[in-house]
C-alpha positions in Angstrom: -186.0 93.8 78.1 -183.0 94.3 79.9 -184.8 96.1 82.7 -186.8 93.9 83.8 -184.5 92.2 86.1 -183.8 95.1 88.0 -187.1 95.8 88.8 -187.1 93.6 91.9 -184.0 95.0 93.5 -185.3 98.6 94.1 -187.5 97.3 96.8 -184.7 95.6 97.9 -182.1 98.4 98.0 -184.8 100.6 99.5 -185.5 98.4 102.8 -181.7 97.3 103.5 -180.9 101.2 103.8 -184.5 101.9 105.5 -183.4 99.2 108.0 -179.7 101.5 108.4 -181.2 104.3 109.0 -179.9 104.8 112.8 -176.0 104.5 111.1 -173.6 107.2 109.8 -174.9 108.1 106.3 -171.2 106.7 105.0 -172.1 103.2 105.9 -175.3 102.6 104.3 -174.0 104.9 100.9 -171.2 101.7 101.1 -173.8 98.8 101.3 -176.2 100.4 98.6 -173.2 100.9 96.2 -172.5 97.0 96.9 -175.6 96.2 96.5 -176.1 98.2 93.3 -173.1 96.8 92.0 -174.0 93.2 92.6 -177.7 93.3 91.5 -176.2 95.3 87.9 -174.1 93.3 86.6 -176.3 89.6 87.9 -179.1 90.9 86.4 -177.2 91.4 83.0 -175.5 88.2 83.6 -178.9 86.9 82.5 -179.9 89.1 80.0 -179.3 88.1 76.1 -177.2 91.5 75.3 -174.3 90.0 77.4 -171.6 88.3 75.3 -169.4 87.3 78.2 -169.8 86.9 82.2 -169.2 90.0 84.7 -167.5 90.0 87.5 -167.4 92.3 90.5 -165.2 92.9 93.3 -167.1 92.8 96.8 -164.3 92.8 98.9 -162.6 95.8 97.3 -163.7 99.5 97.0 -167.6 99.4 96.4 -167.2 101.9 93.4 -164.4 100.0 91.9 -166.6 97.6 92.5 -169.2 99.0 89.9 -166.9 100.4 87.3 -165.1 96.7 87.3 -168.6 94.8 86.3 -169.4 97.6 83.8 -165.6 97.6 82.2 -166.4 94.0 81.3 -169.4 95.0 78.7 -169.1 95.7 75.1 -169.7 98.3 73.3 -173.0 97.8 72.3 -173.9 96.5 75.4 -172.7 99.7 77.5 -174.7 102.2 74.8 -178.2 100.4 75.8 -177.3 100.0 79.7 -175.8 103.1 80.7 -178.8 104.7 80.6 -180.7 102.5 83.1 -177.4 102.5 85.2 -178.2 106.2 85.3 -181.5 105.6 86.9 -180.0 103.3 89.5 -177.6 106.1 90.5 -181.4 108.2 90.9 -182.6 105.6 92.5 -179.6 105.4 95.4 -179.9 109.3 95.6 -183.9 108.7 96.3 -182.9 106.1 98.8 -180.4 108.2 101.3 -182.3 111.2 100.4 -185.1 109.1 102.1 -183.2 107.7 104.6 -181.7 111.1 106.0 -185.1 112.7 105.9 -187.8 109.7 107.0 -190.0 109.8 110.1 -188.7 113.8 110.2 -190.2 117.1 109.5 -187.8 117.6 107.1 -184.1 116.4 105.9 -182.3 118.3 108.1 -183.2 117.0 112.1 -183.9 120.3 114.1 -182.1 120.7 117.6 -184.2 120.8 120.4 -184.2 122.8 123.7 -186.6 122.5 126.5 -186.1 125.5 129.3 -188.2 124.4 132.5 -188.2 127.3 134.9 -189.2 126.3 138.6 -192.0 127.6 140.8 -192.8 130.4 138.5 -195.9 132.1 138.6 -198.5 132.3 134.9 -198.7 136.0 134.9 -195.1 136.9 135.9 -193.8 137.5 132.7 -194.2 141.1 131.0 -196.3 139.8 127.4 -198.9 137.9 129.8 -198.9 141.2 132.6 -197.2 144.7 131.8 -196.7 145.3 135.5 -195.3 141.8 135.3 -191.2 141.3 136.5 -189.3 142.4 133.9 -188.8 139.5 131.1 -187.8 140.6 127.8 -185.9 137.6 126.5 -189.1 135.5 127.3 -191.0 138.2 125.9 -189.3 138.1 122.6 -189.3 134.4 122.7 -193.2 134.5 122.9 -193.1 137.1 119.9 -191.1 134.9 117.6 -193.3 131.7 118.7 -196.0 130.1 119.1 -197.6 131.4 123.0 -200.3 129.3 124.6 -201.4 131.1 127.5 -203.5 128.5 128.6 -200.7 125.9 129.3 -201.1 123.5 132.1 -199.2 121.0 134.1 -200.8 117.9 135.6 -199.1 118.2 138.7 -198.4 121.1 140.6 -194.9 119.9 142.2 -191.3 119.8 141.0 -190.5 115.9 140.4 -194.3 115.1 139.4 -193.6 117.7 136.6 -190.4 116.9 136.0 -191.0 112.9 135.2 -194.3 113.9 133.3 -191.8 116.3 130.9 -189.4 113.3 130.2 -191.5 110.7 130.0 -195.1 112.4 128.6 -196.9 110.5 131.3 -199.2 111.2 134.0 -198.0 110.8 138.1 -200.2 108.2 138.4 -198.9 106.8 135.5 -195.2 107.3 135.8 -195.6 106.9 139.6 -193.9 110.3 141.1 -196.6 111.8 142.5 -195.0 113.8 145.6 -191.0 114.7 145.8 -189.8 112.5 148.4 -190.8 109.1 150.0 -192.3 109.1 153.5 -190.1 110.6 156.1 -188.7 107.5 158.3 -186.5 106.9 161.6 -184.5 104.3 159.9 -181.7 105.9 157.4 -181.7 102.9 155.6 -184.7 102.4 155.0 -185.7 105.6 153.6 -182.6 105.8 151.5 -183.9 102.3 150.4 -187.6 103.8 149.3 -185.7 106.7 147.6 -183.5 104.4 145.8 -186.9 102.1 144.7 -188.8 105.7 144.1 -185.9 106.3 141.4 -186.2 103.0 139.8 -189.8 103.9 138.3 -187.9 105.9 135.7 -185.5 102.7 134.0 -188.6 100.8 132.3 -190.1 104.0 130.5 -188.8 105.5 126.8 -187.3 109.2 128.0 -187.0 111.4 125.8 -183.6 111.7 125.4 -183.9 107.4 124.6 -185.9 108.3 122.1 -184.2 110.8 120.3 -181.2 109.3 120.0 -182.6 106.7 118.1 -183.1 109.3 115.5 -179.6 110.1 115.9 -179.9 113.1 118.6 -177.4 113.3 121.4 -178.7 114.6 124.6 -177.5 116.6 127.8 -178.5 117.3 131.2 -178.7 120.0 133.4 -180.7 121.6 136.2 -183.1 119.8 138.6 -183.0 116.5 137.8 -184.7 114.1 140.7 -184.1 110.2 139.7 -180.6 109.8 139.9 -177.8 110.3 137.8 -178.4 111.9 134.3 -177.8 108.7 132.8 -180.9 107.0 133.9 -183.2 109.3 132.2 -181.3 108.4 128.7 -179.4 111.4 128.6 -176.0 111.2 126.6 -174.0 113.9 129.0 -175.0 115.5 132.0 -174.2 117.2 135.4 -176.2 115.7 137.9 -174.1 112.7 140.1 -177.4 112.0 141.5 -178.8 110.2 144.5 -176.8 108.2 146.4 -174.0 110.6 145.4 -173.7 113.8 148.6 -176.6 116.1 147.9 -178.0 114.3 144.9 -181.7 114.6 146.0 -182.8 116.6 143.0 -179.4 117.9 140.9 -176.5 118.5 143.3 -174.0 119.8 140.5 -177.0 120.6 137.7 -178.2 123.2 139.9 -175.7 125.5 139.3 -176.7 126.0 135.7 -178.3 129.3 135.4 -177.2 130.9 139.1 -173.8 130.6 138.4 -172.9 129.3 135.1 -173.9 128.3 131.7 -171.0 127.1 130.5 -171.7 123.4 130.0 -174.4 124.3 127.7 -172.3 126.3 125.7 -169.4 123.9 125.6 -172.2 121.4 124.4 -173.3 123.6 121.7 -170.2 123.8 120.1 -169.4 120.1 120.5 -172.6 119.2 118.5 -173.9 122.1 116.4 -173.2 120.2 113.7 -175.6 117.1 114.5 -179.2 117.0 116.3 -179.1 117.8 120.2 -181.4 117.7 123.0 -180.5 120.2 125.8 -182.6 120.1 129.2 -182.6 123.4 131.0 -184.2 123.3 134.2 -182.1 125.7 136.5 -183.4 126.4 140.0 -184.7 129.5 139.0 -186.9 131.6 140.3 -186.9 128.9 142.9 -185.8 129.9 146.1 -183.1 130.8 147.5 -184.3 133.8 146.3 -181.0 135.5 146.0 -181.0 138.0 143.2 -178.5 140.8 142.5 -179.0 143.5 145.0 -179.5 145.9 142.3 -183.0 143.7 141.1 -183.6 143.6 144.6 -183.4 147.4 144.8 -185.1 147.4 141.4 -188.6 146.0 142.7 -188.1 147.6 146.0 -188.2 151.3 144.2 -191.6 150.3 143.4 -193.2 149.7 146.8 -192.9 146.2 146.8 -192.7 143.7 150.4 -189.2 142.3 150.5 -189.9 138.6 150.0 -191.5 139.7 146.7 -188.9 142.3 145.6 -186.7 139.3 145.8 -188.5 136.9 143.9 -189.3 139.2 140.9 -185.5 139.8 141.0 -185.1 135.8 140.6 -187.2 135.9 137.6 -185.8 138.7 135.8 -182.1 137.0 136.5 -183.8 133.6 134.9 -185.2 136.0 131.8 -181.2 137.2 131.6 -180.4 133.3 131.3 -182.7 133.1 128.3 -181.0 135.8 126.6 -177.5 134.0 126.9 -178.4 130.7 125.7 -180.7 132.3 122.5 -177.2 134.2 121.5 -175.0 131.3 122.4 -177.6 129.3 119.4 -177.7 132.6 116.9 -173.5 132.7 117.4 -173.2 129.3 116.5 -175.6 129.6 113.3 -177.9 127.1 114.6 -180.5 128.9 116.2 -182.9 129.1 113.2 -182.8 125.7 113.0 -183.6 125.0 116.8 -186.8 124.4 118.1 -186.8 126.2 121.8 -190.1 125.1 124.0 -190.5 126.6 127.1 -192.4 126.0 130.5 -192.8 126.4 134.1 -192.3 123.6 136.5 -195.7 124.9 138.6 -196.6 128.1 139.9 -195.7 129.8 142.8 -197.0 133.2 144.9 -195.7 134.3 148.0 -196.9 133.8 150.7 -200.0 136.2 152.3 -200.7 135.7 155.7 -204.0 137.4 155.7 -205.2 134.3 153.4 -203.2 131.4 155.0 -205.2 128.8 157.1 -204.0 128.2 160.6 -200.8 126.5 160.7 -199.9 127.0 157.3 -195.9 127.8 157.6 -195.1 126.8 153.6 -192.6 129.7 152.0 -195.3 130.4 149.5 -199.2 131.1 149.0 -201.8 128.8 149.8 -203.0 128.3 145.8 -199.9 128.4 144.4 -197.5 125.2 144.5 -198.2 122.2 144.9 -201.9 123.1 144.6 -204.8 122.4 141.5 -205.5 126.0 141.6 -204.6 127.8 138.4 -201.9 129.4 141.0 -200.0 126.3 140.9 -200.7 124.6 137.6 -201.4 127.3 135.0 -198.2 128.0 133.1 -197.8 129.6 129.5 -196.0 127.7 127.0 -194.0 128.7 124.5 -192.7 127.0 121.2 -190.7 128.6 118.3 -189.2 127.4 115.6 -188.1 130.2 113.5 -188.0 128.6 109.7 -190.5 126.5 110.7 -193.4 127.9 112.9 -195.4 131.5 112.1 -195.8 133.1 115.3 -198.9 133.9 117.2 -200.3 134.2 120.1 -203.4 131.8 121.7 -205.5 132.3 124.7 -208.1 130.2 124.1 -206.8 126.6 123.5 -205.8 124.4 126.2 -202.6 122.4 126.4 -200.9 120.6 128.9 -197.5 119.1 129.4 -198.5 115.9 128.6 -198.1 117.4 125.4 -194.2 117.9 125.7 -193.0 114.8 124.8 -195.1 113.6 121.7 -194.8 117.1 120.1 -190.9 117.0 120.4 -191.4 113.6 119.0 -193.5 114.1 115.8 -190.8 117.1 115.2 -187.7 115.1 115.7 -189.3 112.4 113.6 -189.0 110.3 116.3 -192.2 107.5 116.3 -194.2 106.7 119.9 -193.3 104.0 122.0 -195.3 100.9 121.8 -196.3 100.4 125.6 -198.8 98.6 127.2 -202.3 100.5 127.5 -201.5 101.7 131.1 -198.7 103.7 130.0 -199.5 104.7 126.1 -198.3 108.3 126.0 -202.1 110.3 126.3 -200.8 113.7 125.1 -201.5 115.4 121.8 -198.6 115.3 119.3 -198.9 119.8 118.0 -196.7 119.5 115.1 -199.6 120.0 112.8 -200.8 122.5 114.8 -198.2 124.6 115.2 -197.6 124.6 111.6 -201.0 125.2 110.6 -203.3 126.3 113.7 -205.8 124.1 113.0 -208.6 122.8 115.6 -206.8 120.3 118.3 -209.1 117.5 118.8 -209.6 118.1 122.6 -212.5 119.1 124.6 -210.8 118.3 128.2 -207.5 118.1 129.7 -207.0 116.8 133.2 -204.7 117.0 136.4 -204.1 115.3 139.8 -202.0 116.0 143.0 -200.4 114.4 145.6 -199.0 115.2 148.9 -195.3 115.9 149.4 -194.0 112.9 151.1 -195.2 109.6 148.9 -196.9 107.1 151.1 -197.4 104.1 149.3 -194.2 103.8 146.9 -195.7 101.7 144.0 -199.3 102.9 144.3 -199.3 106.7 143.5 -203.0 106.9 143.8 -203.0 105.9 147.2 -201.3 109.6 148.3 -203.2 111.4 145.8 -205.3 114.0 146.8 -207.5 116.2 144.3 -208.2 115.3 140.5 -209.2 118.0 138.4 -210.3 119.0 134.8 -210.9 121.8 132.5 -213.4 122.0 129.7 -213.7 125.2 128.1 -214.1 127.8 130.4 -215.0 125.5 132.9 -212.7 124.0 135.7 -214.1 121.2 138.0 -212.0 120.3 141.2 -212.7 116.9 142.9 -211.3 116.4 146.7 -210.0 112.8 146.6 -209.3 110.4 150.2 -205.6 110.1 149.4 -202.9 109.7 152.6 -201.5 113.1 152.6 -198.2 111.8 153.8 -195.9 112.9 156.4 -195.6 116.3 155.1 -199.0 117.5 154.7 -200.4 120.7 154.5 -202.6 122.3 156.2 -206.5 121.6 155.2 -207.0 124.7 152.6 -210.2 123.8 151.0 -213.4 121.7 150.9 -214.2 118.3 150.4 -217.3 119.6 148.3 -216.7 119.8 144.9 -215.5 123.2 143.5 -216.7 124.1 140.0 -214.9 127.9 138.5 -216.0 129.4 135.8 -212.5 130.4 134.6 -213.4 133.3 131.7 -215.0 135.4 134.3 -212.8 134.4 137.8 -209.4 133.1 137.0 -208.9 134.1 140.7 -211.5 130.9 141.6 -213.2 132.8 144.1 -216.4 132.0 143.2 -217.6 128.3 143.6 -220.5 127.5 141.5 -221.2 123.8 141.6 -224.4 124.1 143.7 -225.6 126.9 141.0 -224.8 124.1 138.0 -225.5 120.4 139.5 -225.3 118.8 135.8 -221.8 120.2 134.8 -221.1 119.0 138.0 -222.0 115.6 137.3 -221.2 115.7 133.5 -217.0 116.7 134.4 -217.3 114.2 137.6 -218.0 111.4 134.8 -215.1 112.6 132.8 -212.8 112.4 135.6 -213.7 109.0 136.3 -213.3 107.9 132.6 -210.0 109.2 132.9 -208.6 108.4 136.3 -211.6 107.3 138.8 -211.2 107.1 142.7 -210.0 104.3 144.0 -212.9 104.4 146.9 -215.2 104.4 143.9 -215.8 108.4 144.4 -214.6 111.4 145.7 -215.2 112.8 148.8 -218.4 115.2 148.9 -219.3 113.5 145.7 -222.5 112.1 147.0 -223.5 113.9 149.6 -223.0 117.4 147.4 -225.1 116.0 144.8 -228.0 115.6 147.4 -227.4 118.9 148.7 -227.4 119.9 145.1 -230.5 118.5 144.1 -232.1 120.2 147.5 -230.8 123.3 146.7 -231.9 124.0 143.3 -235.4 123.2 144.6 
């Protein structure tokens, strides 16, 4: 049978353009059709039908190519292998069909934005609190998505989350546990340390490193703390970076949002007609909290202190953002295919000096940021996908940001990095479960935080100073002997361990770990599974189980 040769080229065919996928479509279509053509007419060559050699014509045209080694057949000949020549032109269909589509959720690669806002409380948005600022693009973002309202970030402080959202790592892991190095005399020195603090970022697959090698281009802008754009991965961008003047955490990015959003929309229309990656992590409701007077006057009307008048304005002029860039994506017809994901930096409160310790002088409450209270680290997260994802609304599962970077993975199509064990990516990949809502396979998820300042550059752990973990409605919180650094805060809770029941006091008012000793023990094991204390336990560990133990007798 004349077929039979042929049989041993679709493999073939199928791997060359498998191994192409990362090039314009053109270029592999050009190496199939010479590849096609060759294998054809060989193949033939050998079979009994052919009265005379073919010939084809490599260095020409690849489809004059083809029609020159068929022209060569008889008759006869061209009745019986039309037909399978036919099939071949199926079978190169199947192959860039496969090619544009593999390792995606579908054929078409969706674009992805990720909006970070920054030191934003969990309930200040109108869908989680009615007396909430007013935030009705976020609100209609959480009705056309999915909503987890029990969204978590490991860290409760700006670069810790930042690192953890391009890199899906923990700060132990990625090593940016606090914002700055230790404060230091010597200039050089600690622009030296900020310079080496930076550096932790160039070994580790980014996001936007990963994406494009599914053929996404990327762009920067907002807070952005390791140095130019370029050394997260990112394709475009408008942060200089350190050592450039005021390049500690965005310098030009940070006017994205409080004054402009221009370069987002100039990048949308440069790309809406190929996969992007936009980062949008303005300053906002970050202080300087500088709002329109008329939202000042707005939050004032209601009987509210200054300094919180002037937040909630903040907020509602980040929800206004929101609304741009969603009709920027609907005016350029690509919004239904964009996947928007949405989440908060760490929380933040005002500050309330009837609860602050002695000496505390921060701009903000006690258990908000930079603290493992749900004040700091509670945020609610948002994804929608409007072809894609039914929406719905979930307060009972728990996710955490961790979760960022492998979910935007498995719906680019984009496959894991293979790292050592160290720094394997430990977050769930929801692609499934947004699709689907079926059960996550997670009891726990887990958090740590650090002082400000960053002690020991290389060795996170060293400045870190609480560990933490929710399971269920229970939330265990471990006091670890980390070096605060030198921009501590004041002491603001114990070194016993605090166990909150959060169903019935999301407040954590109420410590309960001397009423339940062996949840106590049963989380503390967890915690050491997943991160233990370099002393070999935290502080209070031992001594509260004793006191424990004597208690409940």
């Amino acid at each position: 049978m004349p077929f039979v040769p042929f049989v041993p080229f679709v493999p073939f065919v199928r791997e060359i353009c498998f191994s192409q996928r990362h090039k314009e479509k053109g270029q592999f279509i050009s190496i199939l059709q010479y590849i096609l053509s060759r294998s054809f007419c060989q193949s033939f060559q050998r079979s009994s039908v052919f009265t005379r050699p073919t010939r084809t014509v490599p260095n020409q045209d690849s489809t004059r190519g083809i029609m020159v080694g068929v022209s060569h057949c008889g008759g006869a000949t061209m009745r019986l292998i039309l037909p399978l020549f036919v099939l071949f032109l199926f079978i190169a269909v199947d192959v860039v069909g496969a090619v544009d589509g593999v390792d995606g959720v579908g054929a078409e690669k969706p674009n992805i934005v990720l909006i970070i806002s920054d030191d934003h409380h969990w309930s200040d948005y109108t869908f989680i609190r009615p007396d909430a600022p007013s935030t009705p693009h976020l609100d209609r973002l959480a009705s056309e998505g999915v909503t987890f309202t029990r969204g978590y970030v490991p860290t409760a402080l700006c670069r810790a989350s930042l690192m953890t959202f391009i890199t899906g790592l923990y700060a132990h892991q990625h090593k940016n546990g606090g914002n700055d190095p230790n404060q230091t005399p010597d200039a050089e020195e600690y622009a030296r340390k900020r310079a080496q603090l930076i550096s932790h970022i160039d070994p580790l697959p980014t996001l936007p490193k990963m994406l494009r090698e599914v053929g996404y281009t990327s762009l920067q802008t907002g807070k952005w703390w390791e140095g130019n754009f370029a050394r997260g991965g990112f394709d475009e961008g408008m942060t200089r970076g350190f050592p450039q003047p005021g390049g500690r955490h965005g310098d030009d990015g940070l006017a994205i949002g409080r004054s402009t959003m221009q370069p987002i929309f100039d990048f949308i229309d440069t790309n809406k007609d190929r996969p992007f990656f936009i980062w949008y992590a303005p300053l906002l409701p970050h202080d300087p909290h500088d709002p329109p007077q008329e939202l000042i006057d707005k939050y004032l009307a209601k009987g509210h202190p200054l300094a919180q008048a002037r937040y909630e304005g903040m907020v509602e002029m980040f929800d206004h953002t929101i609304g741009q860039l969603i009709d920027k994506l609907k005016q350029s017809g690509v919004y239904d295919n964009t996947v928007i994901l949405y989440v908060t930096d760490n929380g933040w409160m005002p500050p309330n000096t009837a609860t602050a310790p002695p000496g505390w002088r921060k701009p903000f409450a006690i258990r908000s940021k930079s603290s493992p209270y749900e004040g700091g680290v509670r945020t609610p997260i948002i994804v929608s996908w409007a072809k894609e994802f039914q929406p719905r609304r979930d307060d009972t599962t728990l996710i955490s940001g961790i979760d960022i970077v492998p979910t935007i993975l498995g719906i680019a199509g984009a496959k894991r990095p293979e790292m050592p064990k160290e720094l394997a990516l430990p977050g769930l990949d929801l692609t499934d479960f947004l699709k689907t809502g079926t059960a996550l396979n997670r009891e726990t998820i887990f958090g740590e935080n650090f002082g400000h300042d960053i002690p020991d550059i290389n060795d996170p752990i060293q400045g870190r100073l609480h560990r933490w973990c929710i399971e269920g409605k229970w939330k265990l919180l471990l006091s670890d002997p980390g070096n605060p650094g030198t921009n501590p805060d004041p002491k603001y809770d114990t070194d016993q361990p605090q166990l909150f029941d959060l169903s019935m006091d999301p407040a954590e008012e109420t410590n309960l770990a001397t009423e339940y000793p062996d949840i106590v023990e049963r989380l503390t094991e967890k915690l050491d599974r997943w991160s233990p204390c370099p002393t070999g336990g935290s502080l209070g560990t031992t001594v509260s189980h004793s006191l424990l133990n004597s208690e409940k007798e």
